[in-house]
C-alpha positions as CSV (number, residue, x, y, z in Angstrom):
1,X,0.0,0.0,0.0
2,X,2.7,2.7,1.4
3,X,4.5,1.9,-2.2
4,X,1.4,2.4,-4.5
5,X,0.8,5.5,-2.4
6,X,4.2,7.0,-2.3
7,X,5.9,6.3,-5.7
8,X,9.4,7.5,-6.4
9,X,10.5,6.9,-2.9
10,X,12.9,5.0,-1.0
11,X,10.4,2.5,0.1
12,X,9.0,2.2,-3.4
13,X,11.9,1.3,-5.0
14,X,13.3,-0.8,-2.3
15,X,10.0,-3.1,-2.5
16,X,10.6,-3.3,-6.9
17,X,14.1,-4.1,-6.4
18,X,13.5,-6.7,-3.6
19,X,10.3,-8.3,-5.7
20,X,12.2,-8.3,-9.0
21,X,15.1,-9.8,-7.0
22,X,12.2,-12.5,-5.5
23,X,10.7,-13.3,-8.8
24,X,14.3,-13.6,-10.7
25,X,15.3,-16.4,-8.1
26,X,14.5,-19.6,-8.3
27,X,13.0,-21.3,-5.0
28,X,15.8,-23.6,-4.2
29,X,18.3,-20.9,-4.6
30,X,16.3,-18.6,-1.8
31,X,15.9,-21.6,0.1
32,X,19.4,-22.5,0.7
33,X,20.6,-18.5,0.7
34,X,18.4,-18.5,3.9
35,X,19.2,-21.6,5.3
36,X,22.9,-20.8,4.8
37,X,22.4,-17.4,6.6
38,X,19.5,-18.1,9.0
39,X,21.1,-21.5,10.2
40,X,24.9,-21.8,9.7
41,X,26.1,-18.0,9.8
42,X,23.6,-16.5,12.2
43,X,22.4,-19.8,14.3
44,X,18.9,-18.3,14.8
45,X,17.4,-21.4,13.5
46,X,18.1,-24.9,12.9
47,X,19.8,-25.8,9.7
48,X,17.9,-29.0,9.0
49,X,13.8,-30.0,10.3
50,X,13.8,-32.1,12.7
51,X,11.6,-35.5,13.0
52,X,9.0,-33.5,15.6
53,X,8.8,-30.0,13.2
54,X,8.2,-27.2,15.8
55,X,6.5,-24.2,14.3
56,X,9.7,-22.1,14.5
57,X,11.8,-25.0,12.3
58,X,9.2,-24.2,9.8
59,X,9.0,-20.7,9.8
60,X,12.0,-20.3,7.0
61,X,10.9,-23.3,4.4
62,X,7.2,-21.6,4.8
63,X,8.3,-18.0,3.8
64,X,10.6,-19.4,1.0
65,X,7.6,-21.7,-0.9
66,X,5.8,-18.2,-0.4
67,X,8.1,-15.7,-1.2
68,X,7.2,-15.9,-5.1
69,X,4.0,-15.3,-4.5
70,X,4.1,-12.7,-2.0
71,X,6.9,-10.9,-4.6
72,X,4.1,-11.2,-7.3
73,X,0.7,-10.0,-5.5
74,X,3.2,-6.9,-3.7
75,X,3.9,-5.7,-7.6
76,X,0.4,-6.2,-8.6
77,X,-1.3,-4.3,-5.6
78,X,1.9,-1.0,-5.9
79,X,0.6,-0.8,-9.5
80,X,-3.3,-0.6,-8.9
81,X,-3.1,1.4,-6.3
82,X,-0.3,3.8,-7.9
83,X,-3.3,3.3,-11.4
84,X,-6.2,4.0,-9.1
85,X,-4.5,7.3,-8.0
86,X,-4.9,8.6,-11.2
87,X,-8.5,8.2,-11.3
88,X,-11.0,10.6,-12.2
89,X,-13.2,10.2,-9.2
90,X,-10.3,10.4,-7.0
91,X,-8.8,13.8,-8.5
92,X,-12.5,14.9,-8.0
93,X,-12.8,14.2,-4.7
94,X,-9.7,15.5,-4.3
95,X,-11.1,19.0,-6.1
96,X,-13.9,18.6,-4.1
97,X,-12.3,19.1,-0.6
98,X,-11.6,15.9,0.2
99,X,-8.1,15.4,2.0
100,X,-5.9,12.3,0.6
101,X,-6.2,10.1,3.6
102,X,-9.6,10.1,3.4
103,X,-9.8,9.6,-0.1
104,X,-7.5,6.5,0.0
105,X,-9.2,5.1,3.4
106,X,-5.9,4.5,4.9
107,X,-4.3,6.6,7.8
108,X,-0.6,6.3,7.4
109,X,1.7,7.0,10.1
């Protein structure tokens, strides 16, 4: 959302670097980059699953069979948003007093 709303900025292109990045990978080559760095370098997780899968063994293999996915529906939301911006019946509402926030429905920080 903050992307769509805010284009041009350093969030904006961090997120189309970072999802172009995502998309470019292939799965097994995220999966072991963050197994590598997660499990041998920074020893917050376990390298390997064990037999009995706690919830935090699984929290890295579940974010990397996701992380195409995510890297897809973040591009598609930054561009309607950033395309609904440019909307007639949002620069009205916009000419017709109406202060951004409320045209957009979100109250950023």
């Amino acid at each position: 959302m903050l992307t769509g709303l805010r284009r041009n900025g350093f969030l904006d292109n961090l997120v189309l670097v970072s999802t172009l990045f995502l998309i470019a990978l292939p799965v097994f080559v995220v999966g072991f980059v963050l197994q590598w760095l997660f499990g041998v370098q920074w020893q917050i997780v376990k390298p390997t699953v064990s037999s009995e899968m706690p919830l935090s063994e699984l929290i890295i293999p579940g974010f990397v069979l996701g992380s195409a996915s995510m890297a897809y529906i973040a591009r598609v939301a930054r561009t309607s948003i950033a395309e609904n911006r440019r909307a007639d019946y949002v620069r009205t509402a916009i000419a017709k007093g109406l202060p951004m926030r409320r045209v957009v429905g979100v109250h950023l920080l």
